[in-house]
Every structure is written in C-alpha cells, then in structure tokens.
C-alpha positions in Angstrom: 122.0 98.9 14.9 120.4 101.3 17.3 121.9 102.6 20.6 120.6 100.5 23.5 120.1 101.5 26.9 119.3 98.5 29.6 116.9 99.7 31.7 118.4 100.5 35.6 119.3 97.7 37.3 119.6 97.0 40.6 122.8 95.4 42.0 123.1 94.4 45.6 126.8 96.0 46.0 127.0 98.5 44.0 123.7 99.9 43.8 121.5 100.9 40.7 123.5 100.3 37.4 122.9 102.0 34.3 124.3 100.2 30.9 124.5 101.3 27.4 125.7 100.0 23.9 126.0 102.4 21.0 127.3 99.8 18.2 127.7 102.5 15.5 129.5 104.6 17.9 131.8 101.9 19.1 131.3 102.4 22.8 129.9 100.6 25.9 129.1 102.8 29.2 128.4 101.6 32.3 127.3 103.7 35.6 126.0 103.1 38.7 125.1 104.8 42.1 128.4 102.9 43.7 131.0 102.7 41.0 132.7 105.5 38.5 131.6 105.6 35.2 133.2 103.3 32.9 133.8 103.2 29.5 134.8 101.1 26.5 135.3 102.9 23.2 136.4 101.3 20.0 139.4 103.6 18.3 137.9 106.1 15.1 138.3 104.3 11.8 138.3 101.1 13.0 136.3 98.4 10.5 133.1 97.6 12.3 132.1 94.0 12.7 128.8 93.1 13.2 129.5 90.2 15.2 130.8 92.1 17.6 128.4 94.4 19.9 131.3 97.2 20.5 132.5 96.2 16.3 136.2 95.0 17.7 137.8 92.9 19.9 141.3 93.6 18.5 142.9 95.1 21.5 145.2 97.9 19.6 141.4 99.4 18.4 140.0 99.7 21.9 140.2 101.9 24.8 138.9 101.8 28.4 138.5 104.6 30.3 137.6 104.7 34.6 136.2 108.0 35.8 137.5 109.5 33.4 141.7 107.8 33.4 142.7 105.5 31.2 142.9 101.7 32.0 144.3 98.3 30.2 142.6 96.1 28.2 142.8 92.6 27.5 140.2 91.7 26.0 139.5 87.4 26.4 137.9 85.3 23.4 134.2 86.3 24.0 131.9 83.3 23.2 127.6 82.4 23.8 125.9 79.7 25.2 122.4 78.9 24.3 121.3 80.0 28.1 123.2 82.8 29.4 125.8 85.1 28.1 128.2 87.0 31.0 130.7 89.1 31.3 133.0 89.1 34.3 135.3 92.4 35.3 
C-alpha cells in the first residue's frame, strides 16, 4: 500500500488541513494552518496488519507526538459503517 496524501482541506476552525497515511511506514500526520503538527507512528518492528491503515491498534506499539512532545494514546475499538467512517479527537 502506497503513501496517501488527502488533498488540502478546508476546515472552518482550524483552517486548511493537510492529512497523510504512510501504511508501510506506520505513521499518520496531520497539519493545518491553525493547529501543530500531529503525528501517530506505529513502534519499529511491529507486525503490520493490513486491516489496520496505521498496521496496529495495540496501544504498547504506537506513539503520538504534538508539535513535536509526546502525548497518550488510547486508542478506542475502531469500526465502519457502510456510509461514513470518522474519527473524533
């Protein structure tokens, strides 16, 4: 699976977004005009899952990182509808 990049979006409170996915890399960036970069990052020799877009959702394996500082993670049990698929922070 390929690196994708959304294209800009435009958010009315925090400005243009920029979001991108790198499922062999294990990582999830998100950036914007009105927030600090954030990033998810799964932990080096983790076993990817395909299932997964980031390839874990074992919390131990993944970090998140605000401008640059480290945060917590909890990750939630992550499921799809048939019409939309969201994800809250």
């Amino acid at each position: 699976m390929e690196e994708f990049t959304s294209k800009p979006v435009a958010d009315r409170l925090f400005g243009m977004l920029h979001i991108a996915l790198n499922h062999e890399g294990g990582t999830v960036t998100v950036s914007g005009d009105g927030l600090p970069r954030c990033e998810i990052r799964r932990s080096a020799g983790t076993p990817l899952e395909s299932h997964v877009p980031i390839g874990t959702r074992e919390q131990g394996r993944l970090t998140m990182s605000v401008d640059g500082a480290g945060e917590a993670l909890r990750p939630a049990k992550g499921f799809l509808t048939r019409r939309s698929y969201r994800v809250e922070v």
